[in-house]
C-alpha positions as CSV (number, residue, x, y, z in Angstrom):
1,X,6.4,32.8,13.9
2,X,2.8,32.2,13.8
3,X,0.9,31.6,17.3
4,X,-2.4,29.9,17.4
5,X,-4.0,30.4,21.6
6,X,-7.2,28.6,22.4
7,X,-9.1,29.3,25.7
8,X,-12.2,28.8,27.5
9,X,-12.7,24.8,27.7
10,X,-13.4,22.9,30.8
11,X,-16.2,20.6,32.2
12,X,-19.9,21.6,31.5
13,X,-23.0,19.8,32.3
14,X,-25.1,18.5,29.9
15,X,-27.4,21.1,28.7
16,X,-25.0,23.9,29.4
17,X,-23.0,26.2,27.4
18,X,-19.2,27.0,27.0
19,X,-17.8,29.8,24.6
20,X,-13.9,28.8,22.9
21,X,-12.1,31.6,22.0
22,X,-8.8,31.6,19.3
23,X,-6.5,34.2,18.8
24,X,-4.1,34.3,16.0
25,X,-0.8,35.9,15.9
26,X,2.8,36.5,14.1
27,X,3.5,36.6,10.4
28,X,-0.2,35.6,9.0
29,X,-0.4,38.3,6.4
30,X,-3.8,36.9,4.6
31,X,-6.3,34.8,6.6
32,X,-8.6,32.8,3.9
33,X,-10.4,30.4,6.8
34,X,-10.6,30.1,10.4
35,X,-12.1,27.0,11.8
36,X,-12.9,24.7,14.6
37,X,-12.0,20.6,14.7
38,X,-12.1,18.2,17.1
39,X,-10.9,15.0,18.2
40,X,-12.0,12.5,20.6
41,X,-9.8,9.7,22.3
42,X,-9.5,7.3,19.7
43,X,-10.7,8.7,16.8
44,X,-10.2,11.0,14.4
45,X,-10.1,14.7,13.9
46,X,-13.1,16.2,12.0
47,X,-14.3,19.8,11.4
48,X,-16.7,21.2,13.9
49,X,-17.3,24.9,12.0
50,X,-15.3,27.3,10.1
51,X,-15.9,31.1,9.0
52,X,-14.4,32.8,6.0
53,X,-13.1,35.9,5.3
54,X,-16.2,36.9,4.1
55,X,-18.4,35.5,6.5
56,X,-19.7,32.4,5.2
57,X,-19.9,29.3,7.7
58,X,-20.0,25.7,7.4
59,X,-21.3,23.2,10.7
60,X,-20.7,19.6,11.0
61,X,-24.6,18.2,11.0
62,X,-24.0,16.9,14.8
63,X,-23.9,20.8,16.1
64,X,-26.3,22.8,13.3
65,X,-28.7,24.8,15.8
66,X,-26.4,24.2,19.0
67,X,-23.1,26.0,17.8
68,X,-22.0,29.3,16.5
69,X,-19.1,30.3,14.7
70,X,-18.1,34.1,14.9
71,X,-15.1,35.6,14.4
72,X,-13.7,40.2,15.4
73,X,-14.2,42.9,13.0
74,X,-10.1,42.1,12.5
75,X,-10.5,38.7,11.8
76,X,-7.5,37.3,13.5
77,X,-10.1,36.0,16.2
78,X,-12.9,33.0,16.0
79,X,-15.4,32.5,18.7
80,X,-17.0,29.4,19.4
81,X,-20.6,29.6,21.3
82,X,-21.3,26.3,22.3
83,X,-25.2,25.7,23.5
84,X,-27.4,22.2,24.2
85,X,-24.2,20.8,25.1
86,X,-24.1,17.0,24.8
87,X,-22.0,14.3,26.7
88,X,-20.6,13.2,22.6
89,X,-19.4,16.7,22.5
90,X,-16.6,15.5,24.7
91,X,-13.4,15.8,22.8
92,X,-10.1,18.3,22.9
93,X,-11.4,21.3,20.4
94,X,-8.6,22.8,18.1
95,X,-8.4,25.9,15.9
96,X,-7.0,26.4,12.9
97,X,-5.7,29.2,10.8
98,X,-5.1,29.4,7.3
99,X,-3.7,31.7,5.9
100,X,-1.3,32.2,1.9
101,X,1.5,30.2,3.5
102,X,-0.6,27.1,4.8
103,X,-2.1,26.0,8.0
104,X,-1.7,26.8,11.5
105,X,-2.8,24.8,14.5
106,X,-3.4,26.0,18.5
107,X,-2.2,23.6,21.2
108,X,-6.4,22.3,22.3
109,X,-8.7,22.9,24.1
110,X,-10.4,20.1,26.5
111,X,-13.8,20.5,26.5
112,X,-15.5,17.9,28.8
113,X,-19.6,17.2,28.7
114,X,-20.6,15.4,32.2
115,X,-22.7,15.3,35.1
């Protein structure tokens, strides 16, 4: 069993900040990646940010400056500070795991941008 929990969306206001939060848990003996994606109605899912296990992080080019990906001195948690927010940032935010075996997904997070 392998258990992906996202937290901390809800509706922000344009220019303000919201901070997801992931926690992985179960049988995940190796973590390679954590990562952030997200997916509006109607389209597809793309990557948003993602951390390895040795610290390196990727950004799509629509968030470099505004978002920052973190993750515990454990590593079996990911952070995402979300700053500048923009009404286009509007979409359910997921996280993923991955790990030796494969990859792991959390339920969502809605994150709505609007005034």
């Amino acid at each position: 069993q392998v258990q992906v929990v996202e937290s901390g969306g809800g509706l922000v206001q344009p220019g303000g900040s919201l901070r997801l939060s992931c926690a992985a848990s179960g049988s995940i003996f190796s973590i390679y990646a954590m990562a952030w994606y997200r997916q509006a109605p109607g389209k597809q899912r793309e990557l948003v940010a993602a951390i390895t296990t040795i610290g390196s992080t990727d950004y799509a080019d629509s968030v470099k400056g505004r978002f920052t990906i973190s993750r515990s001195n454990r590593k079996n948690t990911v952070y995402l500070q979300m700053n500048s927010l923009k009404p286009e940032d509007t979409a359910v935010y997921y996280c993923n795991v991955a790990d030796d075996s494969g990859d792991y997904w959390g339920q969502g997070t809605q994150v709505t941008v609007s005034s």
